[in-house]
C-alpha positions, 0 to 999 in steps of 0.5 A: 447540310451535314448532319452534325448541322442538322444536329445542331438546328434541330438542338438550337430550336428548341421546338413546344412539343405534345406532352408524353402520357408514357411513364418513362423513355428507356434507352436501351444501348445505355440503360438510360431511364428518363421519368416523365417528370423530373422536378417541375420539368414534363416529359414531351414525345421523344424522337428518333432521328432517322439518321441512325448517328444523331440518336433520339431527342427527349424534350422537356418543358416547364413554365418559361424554361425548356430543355433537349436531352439528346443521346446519340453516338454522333458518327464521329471518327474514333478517337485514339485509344488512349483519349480519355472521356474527360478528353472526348466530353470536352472536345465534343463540348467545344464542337458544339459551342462551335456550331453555336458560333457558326449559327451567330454568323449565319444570323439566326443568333446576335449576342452569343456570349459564353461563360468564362469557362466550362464547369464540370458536374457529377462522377468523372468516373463513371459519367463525366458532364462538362456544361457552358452557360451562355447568353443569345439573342434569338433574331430568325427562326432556325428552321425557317430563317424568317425573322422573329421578335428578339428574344433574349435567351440564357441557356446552357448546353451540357456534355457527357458520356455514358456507355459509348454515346453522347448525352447532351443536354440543352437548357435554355430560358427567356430572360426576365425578372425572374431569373434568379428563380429560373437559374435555381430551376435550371440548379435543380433539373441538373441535379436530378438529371445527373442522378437519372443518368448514374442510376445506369450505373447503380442499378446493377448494385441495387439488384445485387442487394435484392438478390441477398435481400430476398435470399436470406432477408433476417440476416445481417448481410439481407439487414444491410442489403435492406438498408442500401435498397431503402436508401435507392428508393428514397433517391432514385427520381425512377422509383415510386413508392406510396405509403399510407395506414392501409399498407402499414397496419402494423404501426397502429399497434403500441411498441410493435418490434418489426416496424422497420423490417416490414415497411423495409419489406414493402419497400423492397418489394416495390423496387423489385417489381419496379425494377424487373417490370421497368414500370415505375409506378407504386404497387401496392400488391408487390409490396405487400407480397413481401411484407407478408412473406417477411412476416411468416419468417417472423411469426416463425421465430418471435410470437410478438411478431403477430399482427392481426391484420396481416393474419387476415391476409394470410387467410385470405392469400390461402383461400385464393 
C-alpha cells in the first residue's frame, strides 16, 4: 500500500483518542499553533507519522462530531514554478475526494455523495483553504475491513497551504435530529481554525508592536501599537488573558485618568510573555510588571496619576 493510501485510511478512521492534557500542538516548520480547545472542540494526542511525507495528525473530539487536522508535505512531486497555491490547494483537494471514491469501490464507504462544488474559505493570499461537504455511509471498519453497523456520516474534508505543507482538515459527524446544531458546530470550528492557521502570519506584525510599544509606550506611535496588540488578544484563539479587581485596583477609583493605558499595559504584557514563552496561559505577574512600569512613566509626568495600591506594589517590588 503506498503511503498517500495509508494517508487516506489512517484520514478516513477518524480514531476516539486519549485527550491531550498539553496546552497547545506547535508546529514548528509552519509556525502553526494548535490550542487544546478550540470552541467546543478538545485537543486529542497528536501523532507523527513515521513516514517523514505524511506529517503529524492533531484530533479533535467534541459531543457527536470529530475532526483530523493533518500538516504534512505529502511527498508529491513539485509542481511547475509558476503553479499558483490556489491551483495546488485544488489539485490536492480532488486528490483527496479521489482516494474517497476509491474507498467507495473498495466497500468500506456506500453513498459518497459530494456537494455540487468546492467552496473557498479565508485569505487566498495568505492561506488558501478549499473544502467539499459530503455524505457516506460508513459499512467496514477502514482498518480492519469487518463489517460494521451502517453509519450514516456528513463530513467535510478541507485543504490549504501554509509555509510549503499541506494542511487538511477532516470533519465528520452522524447524522441525526440535530444536524442543524452540528453544521452551526462545524460553522464555528471552521472559523476559529482558520484564525489559528493565519495567526502564522499575524504574529510576526504583533511582535513589531510589542517592539514599539515597549520602546516608547506614551507616544502616539506606542498608543497605536497598543491598540493593534489589544485588538489580537481579543482575537486571538491562542492568548489568554484573565482579568479581575485584584489586577485592576485602579477602576475602583472615581474618574481615574489612566484607565485604558494601565489595563492596555496588562494586557501587553500577557501577549509578551505569552508569545516570547509559547505558554499560553494567563499570567498575572507578566501583566502587572507592565502595568507598574507604565505607571512609573505616569506618576512621572501627571500627579493625578497616583494610585495607592500600585504605590504598594512598587514598595514591595523594591524590598524584593
Amino acid at each position: 500500500m503506498n503511503t498517500l493510501k495509508t494517508l487516506t485510511l489512517l484520514l478516513i478512521a477518524l480514531p476516539q483518542v486519549l485527550m491531550s492534557e498539553e496546552r497547545v500542538f506547535i508546529h514548528e516548520e509552519t509556525g502553526i499553533i494548535l490550542p487544546r480547545t478550540l470552541g467546543a472542540f478538545t485537543m486529542g494526542t497528536a501523532h507523527v507519522f513515521d513516514e517523514k511525507e505524511l506529517g503529524v495528525v492533531v484530533p479533535y473530539n467534541s459531543d457527536g462530531a470529530s475532526v483530523s487536522v493533518y500538516i504534512y508535505t505529502g511527498g508529491i512531486p513539485e509542481d511547475p514554478e509558476n503553479a499558483s497555491p490556489r491551483k495546488k490547494v485544488i489539485d490536492e483537494l480532488v486528490r483527496s475526494l479521489g482516494e474517497l471514491r476509491a474507498l467507495e469501490e473498495m466497500g468500506i464507504y456506500e453513498r459518497v455523495t459530494f456537494a455540487d462544488s468546492g467552496r473557498m474559505r479565508g485569505n487566498e493570499n495568505l492561506f488558501p483553504f478549499m473544502y467539499m461537504p459530503l455524505t457516506f455511509d460508513q459499512v467496514k471498519d477502514a482498518g480492519t475491513g469487518e463489517s460494521i453497523n451502517r453509519r450514516r456520516r456528513v463530513s467535510m474534508i478541507g485543504v490549504g497551504l501554509c509555509k510549503g505543507h499541506f494542511v487538511k482538515v477532516r470533519y465528520s459527524f452522524r447524522r441525526d435530529e440535530h444536524q442543524e446544531e452540528q453544521e452551526k458546530r462545524k460553522e464555528d470550528f471552521l472559523n476559529r481554525f482558520l484564525t489559528v492557521v493565519h495567526e502564522v502570519f499575524l504574529r510576526v506584525h504583533v511582535e513589531e508592536y510589542l517592539e514599539t510599544y515597549m520602546k516608547m509606550p506614551l507616544s502616539e506611535e506606542g498608543r497605536e501599537a497598543l491598540g493593534a496588540i489589544v485588538t489580537y488578544a481579543e482575537r486571538s484563539e491562542l492568548i489568554l488573558v484573565r482579568i479581575h479587581s485584584g489586577v485592576t485596583p485602579w477602576f475602583a477609583i472615581e474618574d481615574y485618568p489612566y484607565s485604558r493605558e494601565l489595563l492596555g499595559a496588562y494586557i501587553a504584557g500577557q501577549v509578551y510573555q505569552q508569545l516570547r514563552t509559547n505558554t499560553f496561559e494567563s499570567d498575572e505577574d507578566a501583566g502587572m510588571k507592565q502595568v507598574l512600569e507604565i505607571y512609573k512613566l505616569l506618576r512621572e509626568i501627571d500627579e493625578k496619576a497616583y494610585c495607592e495600591p500600585l504605590e504598594k506594589l512598587l514598595d514591595a517590588a523594591r524590598l524584593d
